[in-house]
Every structure is written in C-alpha cells, then in structure tokens.
LUMFI-164333 format. One line per 4 residues: number of its first residue (from 1); for each residue x, y, z of C-alpha. Coordinates in steps of 0.02 Angstrom, whole numbers, always signed. Last residue first. Example, Ala and Ser with C-alpha at 12.3 -4.5 7.8 and 13.67 -1.06 7.14 Angstrom:
2
2	+684:-53:+357; +615:-225:+390 $
This chain:
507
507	+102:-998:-1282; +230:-945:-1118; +386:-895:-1243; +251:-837:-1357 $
503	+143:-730:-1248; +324:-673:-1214; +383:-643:-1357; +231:-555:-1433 $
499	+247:-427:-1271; +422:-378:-1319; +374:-353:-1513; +245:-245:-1438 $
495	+369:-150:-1344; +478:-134:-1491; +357:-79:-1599; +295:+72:-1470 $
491	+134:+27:-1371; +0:+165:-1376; -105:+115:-1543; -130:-78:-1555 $
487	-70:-133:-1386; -172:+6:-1291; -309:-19:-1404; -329:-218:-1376 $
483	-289:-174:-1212; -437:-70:-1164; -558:-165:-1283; -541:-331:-1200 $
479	-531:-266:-1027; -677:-184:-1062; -768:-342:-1131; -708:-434:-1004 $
475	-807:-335:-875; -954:-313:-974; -953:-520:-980; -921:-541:-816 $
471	-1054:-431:-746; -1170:-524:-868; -1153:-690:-790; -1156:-623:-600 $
467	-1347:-537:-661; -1318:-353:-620; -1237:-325:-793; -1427:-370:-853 $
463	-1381:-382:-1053; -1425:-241:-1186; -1380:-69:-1129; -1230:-122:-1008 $
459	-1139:-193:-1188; -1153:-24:-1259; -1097:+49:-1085; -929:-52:-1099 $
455	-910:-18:-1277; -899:+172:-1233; -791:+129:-1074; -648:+37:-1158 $
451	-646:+162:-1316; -619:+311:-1210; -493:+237:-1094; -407:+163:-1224 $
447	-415:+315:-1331; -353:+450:-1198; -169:+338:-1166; -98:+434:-1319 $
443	-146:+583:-1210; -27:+525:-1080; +137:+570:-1188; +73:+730:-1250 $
439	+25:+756:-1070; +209:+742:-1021; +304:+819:-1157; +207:+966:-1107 $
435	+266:+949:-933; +441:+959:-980; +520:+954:-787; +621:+1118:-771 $
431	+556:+1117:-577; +501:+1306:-572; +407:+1326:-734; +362:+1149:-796 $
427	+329:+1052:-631; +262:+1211:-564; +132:+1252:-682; +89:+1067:-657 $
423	+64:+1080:-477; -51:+1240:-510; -204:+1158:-625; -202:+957:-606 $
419	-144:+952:-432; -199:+1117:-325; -352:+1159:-450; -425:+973:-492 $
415	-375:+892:-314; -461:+1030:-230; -610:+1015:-335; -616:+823:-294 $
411	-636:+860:-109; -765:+965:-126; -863:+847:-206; -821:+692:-97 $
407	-899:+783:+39; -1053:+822:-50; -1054:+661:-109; -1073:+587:+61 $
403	-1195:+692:+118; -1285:+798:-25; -1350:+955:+81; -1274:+956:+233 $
399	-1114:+871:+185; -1094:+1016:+63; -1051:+1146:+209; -949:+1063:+276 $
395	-857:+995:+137; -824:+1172:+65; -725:+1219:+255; -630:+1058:+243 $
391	-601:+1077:+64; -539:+1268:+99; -427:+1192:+221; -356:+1048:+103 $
387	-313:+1230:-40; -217:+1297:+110; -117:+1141:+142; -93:+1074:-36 $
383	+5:+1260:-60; +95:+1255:+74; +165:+1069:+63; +184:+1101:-144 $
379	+294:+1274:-124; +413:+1186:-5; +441:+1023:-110; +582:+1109:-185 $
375	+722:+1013:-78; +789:+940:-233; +723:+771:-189; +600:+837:-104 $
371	+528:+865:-266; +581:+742:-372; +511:+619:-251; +346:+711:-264 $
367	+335:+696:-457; +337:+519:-440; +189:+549:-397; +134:+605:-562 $
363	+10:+466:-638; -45:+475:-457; -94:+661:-455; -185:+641:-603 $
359	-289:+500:-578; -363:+587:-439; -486:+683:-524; -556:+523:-561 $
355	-575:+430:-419; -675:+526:-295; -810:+571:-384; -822:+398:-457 $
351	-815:+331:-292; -924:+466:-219; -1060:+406:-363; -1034:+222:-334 $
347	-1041:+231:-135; -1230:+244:-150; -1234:+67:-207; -1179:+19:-22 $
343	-1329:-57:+37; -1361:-163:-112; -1186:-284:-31; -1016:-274:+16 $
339	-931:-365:-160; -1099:-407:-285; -1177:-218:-245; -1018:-133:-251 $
335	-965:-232:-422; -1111:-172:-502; -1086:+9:-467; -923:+8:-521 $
331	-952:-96:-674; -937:+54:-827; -847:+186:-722; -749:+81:-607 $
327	-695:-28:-744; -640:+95:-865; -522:+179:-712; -445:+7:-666 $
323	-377:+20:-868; -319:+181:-834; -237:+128:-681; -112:+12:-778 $
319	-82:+119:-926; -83:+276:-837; +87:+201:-707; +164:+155:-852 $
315	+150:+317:-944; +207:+422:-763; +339:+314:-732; +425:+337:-903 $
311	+358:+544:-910; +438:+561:-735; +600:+462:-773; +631:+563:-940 $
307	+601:+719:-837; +719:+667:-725; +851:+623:-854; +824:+790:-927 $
303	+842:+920:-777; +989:+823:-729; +1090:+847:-883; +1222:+923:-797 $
299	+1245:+770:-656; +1201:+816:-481; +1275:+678:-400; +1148:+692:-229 $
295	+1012:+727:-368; +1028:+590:-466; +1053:+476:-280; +863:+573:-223 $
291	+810:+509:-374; +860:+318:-383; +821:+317:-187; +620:+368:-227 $
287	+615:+243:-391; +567:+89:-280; +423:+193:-229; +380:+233:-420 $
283	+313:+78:-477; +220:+9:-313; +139:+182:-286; +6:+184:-460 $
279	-105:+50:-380; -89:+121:-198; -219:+245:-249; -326:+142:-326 $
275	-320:+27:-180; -349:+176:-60; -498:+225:-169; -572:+54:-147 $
271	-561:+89:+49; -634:+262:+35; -796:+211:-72; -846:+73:+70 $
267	-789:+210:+195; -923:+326:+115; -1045:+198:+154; -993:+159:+329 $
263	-983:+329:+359; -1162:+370:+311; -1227:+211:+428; -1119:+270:+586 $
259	-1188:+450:+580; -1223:+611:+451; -1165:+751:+535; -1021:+718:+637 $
255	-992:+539:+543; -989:+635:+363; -864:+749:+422; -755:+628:+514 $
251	-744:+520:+369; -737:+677:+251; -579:+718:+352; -479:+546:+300 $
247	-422:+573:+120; -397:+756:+80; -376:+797:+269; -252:+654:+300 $
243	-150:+679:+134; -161:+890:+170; -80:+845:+352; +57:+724:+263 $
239	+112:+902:+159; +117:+1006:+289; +202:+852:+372; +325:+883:+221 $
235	+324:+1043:+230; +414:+1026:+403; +534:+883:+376; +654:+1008:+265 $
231	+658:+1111:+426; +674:+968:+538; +808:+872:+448; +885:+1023:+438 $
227	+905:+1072:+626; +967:+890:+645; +1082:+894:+513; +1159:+1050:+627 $
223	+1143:+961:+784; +1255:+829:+707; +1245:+689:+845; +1418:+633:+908 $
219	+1421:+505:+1037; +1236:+406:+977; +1288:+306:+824; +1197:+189:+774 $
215	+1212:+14:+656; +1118:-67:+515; +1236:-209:+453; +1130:-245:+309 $
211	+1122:-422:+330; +1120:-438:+514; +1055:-275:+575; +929:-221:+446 $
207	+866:-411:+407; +857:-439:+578; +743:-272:+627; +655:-326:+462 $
203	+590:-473:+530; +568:-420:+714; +447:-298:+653; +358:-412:+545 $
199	+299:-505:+698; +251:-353:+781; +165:-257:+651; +77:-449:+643 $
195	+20:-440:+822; -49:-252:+783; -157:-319:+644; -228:-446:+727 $
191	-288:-333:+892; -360:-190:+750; -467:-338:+658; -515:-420:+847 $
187	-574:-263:+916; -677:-232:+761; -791:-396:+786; -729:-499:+942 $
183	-852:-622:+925; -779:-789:+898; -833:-760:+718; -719:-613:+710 $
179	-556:-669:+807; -559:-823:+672; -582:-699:+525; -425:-556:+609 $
175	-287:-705:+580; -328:-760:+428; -390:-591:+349; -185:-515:+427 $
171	-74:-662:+374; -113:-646:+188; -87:-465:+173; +80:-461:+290 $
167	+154:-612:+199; +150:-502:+63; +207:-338:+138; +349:-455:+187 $
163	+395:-503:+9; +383:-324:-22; +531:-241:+102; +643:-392:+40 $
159	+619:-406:-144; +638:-196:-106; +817:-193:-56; +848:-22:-92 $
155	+975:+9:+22; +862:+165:+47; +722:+78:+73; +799:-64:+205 $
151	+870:+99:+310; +694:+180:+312; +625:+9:+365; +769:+46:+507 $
147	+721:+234:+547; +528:+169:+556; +539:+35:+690; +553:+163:+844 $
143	+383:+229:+772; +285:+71:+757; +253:+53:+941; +164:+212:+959 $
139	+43:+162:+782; -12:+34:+900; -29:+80:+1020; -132:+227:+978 $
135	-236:+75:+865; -277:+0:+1021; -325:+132:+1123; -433:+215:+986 $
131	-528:+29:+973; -563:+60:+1144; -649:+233:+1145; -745:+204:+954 $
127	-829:+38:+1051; -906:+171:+1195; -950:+277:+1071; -1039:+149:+976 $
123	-1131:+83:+1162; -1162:+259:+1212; -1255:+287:+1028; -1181:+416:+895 $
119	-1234:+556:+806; -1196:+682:+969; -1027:+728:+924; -876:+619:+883 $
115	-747:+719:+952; -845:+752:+1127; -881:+580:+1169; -684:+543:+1123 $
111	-621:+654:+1242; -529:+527:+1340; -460:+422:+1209; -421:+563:+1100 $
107	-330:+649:+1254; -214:+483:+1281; -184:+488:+1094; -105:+642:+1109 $
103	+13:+603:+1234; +51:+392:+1171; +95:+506:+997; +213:+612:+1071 $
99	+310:+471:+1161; +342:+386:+976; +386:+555:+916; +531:+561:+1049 $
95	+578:+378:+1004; +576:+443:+823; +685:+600:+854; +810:+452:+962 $
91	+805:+339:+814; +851:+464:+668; +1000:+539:+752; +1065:+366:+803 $
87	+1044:+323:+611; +1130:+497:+565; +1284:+432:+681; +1275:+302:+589 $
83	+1271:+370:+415; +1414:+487:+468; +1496:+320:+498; +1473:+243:+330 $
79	+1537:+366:+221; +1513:+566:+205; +1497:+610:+15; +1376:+483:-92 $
75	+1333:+397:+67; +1305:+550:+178; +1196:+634:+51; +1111:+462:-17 $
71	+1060:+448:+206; +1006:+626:+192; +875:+610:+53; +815:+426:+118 $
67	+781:+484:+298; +699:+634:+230; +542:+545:+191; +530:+457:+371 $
63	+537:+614:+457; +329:+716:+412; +256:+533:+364; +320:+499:+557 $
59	+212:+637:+651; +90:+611:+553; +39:+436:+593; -57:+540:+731 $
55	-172:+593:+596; -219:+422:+574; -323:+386:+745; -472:+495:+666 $
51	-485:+416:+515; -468:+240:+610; -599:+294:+722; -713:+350:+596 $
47	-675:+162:+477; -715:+69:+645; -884:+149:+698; -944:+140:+513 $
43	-898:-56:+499; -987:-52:+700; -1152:+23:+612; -1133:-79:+447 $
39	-1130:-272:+526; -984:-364:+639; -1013:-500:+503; -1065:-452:+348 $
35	-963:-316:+341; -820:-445:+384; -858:-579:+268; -892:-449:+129 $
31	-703:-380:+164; -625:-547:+144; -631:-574:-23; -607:-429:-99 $
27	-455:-386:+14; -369:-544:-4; -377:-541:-183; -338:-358:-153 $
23	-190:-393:-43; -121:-546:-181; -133:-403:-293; -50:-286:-205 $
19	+70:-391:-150; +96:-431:-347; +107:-248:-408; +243:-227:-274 $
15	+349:-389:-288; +345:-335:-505; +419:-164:-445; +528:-239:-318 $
11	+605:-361:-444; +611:-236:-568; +707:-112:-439; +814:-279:-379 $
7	+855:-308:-545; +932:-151:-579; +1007:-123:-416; +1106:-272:-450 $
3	+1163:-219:-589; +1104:-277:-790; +1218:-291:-921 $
C-alpha cells in the first residue's frame, strides 16, 4: 500500500520533470524573443553579470544543505522543539548571511569597471553596474526565505515546492516580455524576476507557517549544533565554490578576454547546459530527505539499500538524459541556428564539449546526498576545489588560443578526472556503494545512445536537417530509434509490460 510519502515523492518527481518542461517550453520560446530583442552585446552584458553576481548565492548553497541532515537528526531523536529552536538557529545565520551578501555586493557594484576589464564599452559597463544592484538584492532578500523552503523540503512536500516552480516559469517570460518591448531590455528580465521571488515568497512563507506549523525558537540556541552546522557547512561551500567556477568562471573568462559578443555565445551553450543539468535533478531532489532519514536510522543493511537507490536513480536518470544527449549530438547544431539564431552556431562545439563529460556526474548526483548524508562529503568539496582551480588556471590559458572552446575544454577535463576517474574510486572504496554494479547497470543504456545517434547522422547525410522539415524528421528519427532500443533491450519484462498498459489504458 502506498504512504503518503510515497505518493508525494512520485508526485514530486512527475511535478519536477513537468516544471521543467513547461520551463523549457517557456524557455525555448521565449529566449529568441529576448536575444532578438535587447540584441547579443547587452545578452552578453547580462549572462557576465549574472556569472559574476552568483558567487554570492554561495553563501546559502554552503547552509541550506545541512538544514535537511540536522532537521531528520532532531526529528528521528530530538522532537519538535529542538527542531525549533534549530529553525531560530537557521534564521538568524541566514539573516547574518543575508547582511554579508548586501557587503560584498556593495564592492562589486563599485568596482565593477575594474572586474570586467578593459573589453567592454562605458555604456555596457555602465548597464553591468545596475543590473549588479538588482540582482544583489535580490539574491539579499532571498536569504531570510531559505530556512523555511528548507523546512517545506524536508517535510517533503514536493507537489507543493514544484507546483510553485511552475507558476514561477510561466509567470516570469510574461511578465519580463512586456517590460522588454517597452524598452527596459535586461533591467526589466532581472526587475520581473525579483517581483515574482517576492510573490512566491509569501506563498511558501504561508504554506510553512499555516500548514506546516513552521515555528522558531530563539531562547535556547545550541551553540554546539551551531559549531557543526558550520563545520559540516564548510565543504560544502567548497563544494558550491567548485559549482560556480566549473559553471560560471568561463563566463568571466571569456568576457575578460574575449568581450560582450564571445560571452553571449558561450552563454547561449551555458543556458542549454543548465537545462541538461537540471534534467537529471528533479528525480533525485525529492530523494535528498529519504537518505539523510536511512542514514539518521542507520539500519544494518545500509550500505545496500543505498546502493540500490543510487544504481535506481542513477538508470532512470541515464535513460531520460541519454536520450537529450542523441539529440544534442546529431541536431545540436541545427537547433542553435533555428532557436537564437546563425550567430550562435559556434556554441555547438562548447555545447557538446560541455555536455558530455557531464553526463556522468548527473547520472550520480544522487551520489552527493549520500554523501553528506553520512557526513563523508569532506573528501569530494576538497578535492572538486583543487581540481576547479587548475581549470581556472587551464582556461586561461586556452581562452587565448581557442576562446570559447578553450574554456569549455578545460573545463570538461576536470569533470572527466575529479568525477568520472577519482569520485568513483570513492563511491566504491570509501562509501561501500557497488560502483561496478553501477556501470554494469548504465552500460545496458550504451546501445540506445549508440544506435540513436548512428541513424541520426545517416539520416543528416541525405536530407537538408537545416531545412525546418528535415530537422523534424532527424529529430524523430532519434527519438524513434532511442526508445525503440531502450524498450526492446534495457527495459526489464515487467517494466515493459507496465508501459504496454498504459499505452493501452490511454490507446
């Protein structure tokens, strides 16, 4: 019989793949509009600053992960008012972090000539300055907010937390396109998305309070917790620091030494590796409080029900991505050119670049949970964090020679040697997660992928896949191919018994 936690984690998974969804819909369709219409230089100008303006969203990646470990601890052994006074704990470090961020953002504002470097025109520098300001604030205001979405997570009321992501994605393109043609341009997109933060805001600060009876407790803080919280906290903003560097340094790179135009094009690359990225996050988010509640009970066979939950994730997650994969190598290029346009064709290369080393990592990430999980996450924060300052040091010097791709480069051969080389060794040796189980798992996956592209490039060598007709027509073909192998050859007989029902229940 199902629980309620139990439908509520399929309900969240199915809420996350469909907010998604709905956001790239969204996405696709709006983005073209909006290149088209505040034009590459200020598109470039925008995606710098918000690279830039990211690393202060630090500062809460580093607490709002251990929110969820602590708050199972005091639930599985403490009770609802050590949870409280946690919650009070929580609220004042954020309020603190909140103040932080206003600081440093202050000195990016003013020194904002300086940061960018002498690539830019006084009028872009002067547009980089004030859209700073407004995305300081805010990311400032969003900080107070995080201990109570942390509270909604760990409750693990996820129909909740995604519904509003989707109302989120279809509020923000019709909110930011009227500011746009009135002539705002970027100053409009950051002013619409911080009015609905706001509105959202109050949403789940109801929800939290009145439903979920969020409460704090300021009279007795647990200095102790509090000393933990930071030291456990620690590798994880080692960890957030590598995220920013791997993902949002080659923005800053590129701009430095290439300009506006470069960054715009690497940006183009950037934001469809965000969605590939968040592709493969909706499934195991809404496993994060499931783990860290295995671990709180620490049953004897722990080591094997985690590893069962890694390999389940991880073979879902490969199915879905691997079939965005075979699209990105076969129409990639295509689809740039039809979605922002023939100047961004050079983003297919530090897309590709970009994309698939990183299919490992995120067929794993639920990996991470595990970690911190167990408070072994120590050994991944210091090791991503050495391995994202020799890509900062390798992307400098590539970003001379091959711009974009250079950058992209160097960032791929850290994602190659920390995650699919050293991570792994420490899955299996350290962890006790069967890794080898793992990859004998995802190589049944290999075939789709294979197959998909291979009759994907026949098809390319014989119609114009540049013509709208014959984009379609490659594209389906892949799709056709990828799942026709993927039922045929990867799908257990009771899973493809459960997939005839349905087609048949909706035939």
């Amino acid at each position: 019989m199902q629980t309620k936690n139990d439908r509520q984690l399929k309900l969240g998974a199915a809420l996350s793949y469909a907010s998604m969804i709905i956001g790239y819909v969204v996405q696709i369709a709006y983005t073209p509009l909006m290149i088209r219409i505040i034009g590459q230089v200020q598109y470039g100008v925008y995606n710098l600053t918000n690279s830039i303006v990211s690393y202060l969203s630090l500062f809460s990646a580093a607490f709002a992960p251990a929110y969820v470990r602590f708050y199972m601890r005091h639930k599985v052994k403490d009770g609802q008012r050590a949870i409280a006074r946690m919650n009070g704990m929580f609220m004042l470090v954020f309020i603190l972090l909140g103040f932080l961020t206003v600081v440093c953002g202050v000195f990016l504002v003013k020194d904002t000539n300086a940061i960018l470097g002498s690539k830019f025109a006084r009028s872009e520098l002067k547009l980089a300055k004030f859209l700073m300001l407004l995305m300081v604030f805010n990311i400032a205001i969003s900080f107070p907010l995080i201990p109570v979405v942390s509270f909604i997570q760990a409750n693990e009321r996820f129909v909740f937390q995604n519904g509003l992501n989707i109302i989120r994605q279809i509020l923000n393109p019709f909110l930011s396109l009227p500011l746009l043609l009135m002539g705002f341009g970027s100053i409009g997109m950051v002013a619409a998305t911080t009015i609905i933060s706001m509105i959202i805001s109050i949403w789940q600060i109801f929800f939290a309070v009145k439903v979920l009876k969020f409460d704090m407790d300021f009279k007795e803080l647990d200095f102790q917790e509090l000393k933990d919280v930071t030291v456990f906290s620690s590798y994880i903003f080692l960890n957030a620091v590598t995220d920013q560097i791997n993902w949002n340094a080659d923005k800053f790179i590129v701009g430095r030494f290439q300009g506006a135009i470069a960054v715009a094009v690497y940006g183009i690359a950037a934001q469809l590796n965000s969605y590939y990225l968040n592709l493969s996050t909706a499934i195991s988010s809404v496993f994060i409080p499931r783990v860290n509640r295995l671990v709180a009970e620490a049953h004897d066979d722990l080591s094997l029900e985690l590893t069962n939950i890694f390999i389940k994730i991880g073979r879902l997650q490969f199915m879905i991505i691997g079939f965005i994969l075979s699209e990105i190598i076969v129409v990639g290029r295509e689809f740039l050119g039809f979605w922002a346009g023939h100047d961004y064709y050079n983003a297919y290369p530090i897309l590709l670049i970009l994309v698939i080393p990183v299919t490992i990592p995120l067929i794993q990430n639920v990996g991470i949970a595990i970690q911190q999980a167990m408070n072994f996450h120590v050994f991944r924060s210091l090791l991503y964090f050495f391995i994202a300052l020799a890509n900062i040091g390798l992307s400098i010097i590539l970003v001379r020679f091959y711009g974009g791709v250079g950058a992209a480069s160097a960032t791929a051969m850290a994602l190659i040697i920390g995650n699919g080389f050293l991570m792994n060794w420490y899955y299996q040796a350290k962890i006790h997660l069967d890794v080898v189980k793992f990859w004998k798992t995802m190589a049944k996956n290999f075939p789709s992928i294979i197959g998909s592209v291979c009759v994907g490039f026949a098809i390319k060598s014989v119609i114009n896949s540049y013509a709208i007709l014959g984009f379609l027509m490659v594209a389906l073909s892949v799709a056709f191919i990828y799942f026709s192998i993927l039922f045929i050859f990867v799908l257990s007989s009771d899973e493809r018994q459960i997939v005839k029902n349905k087609v048949s229940r909706h035939g």
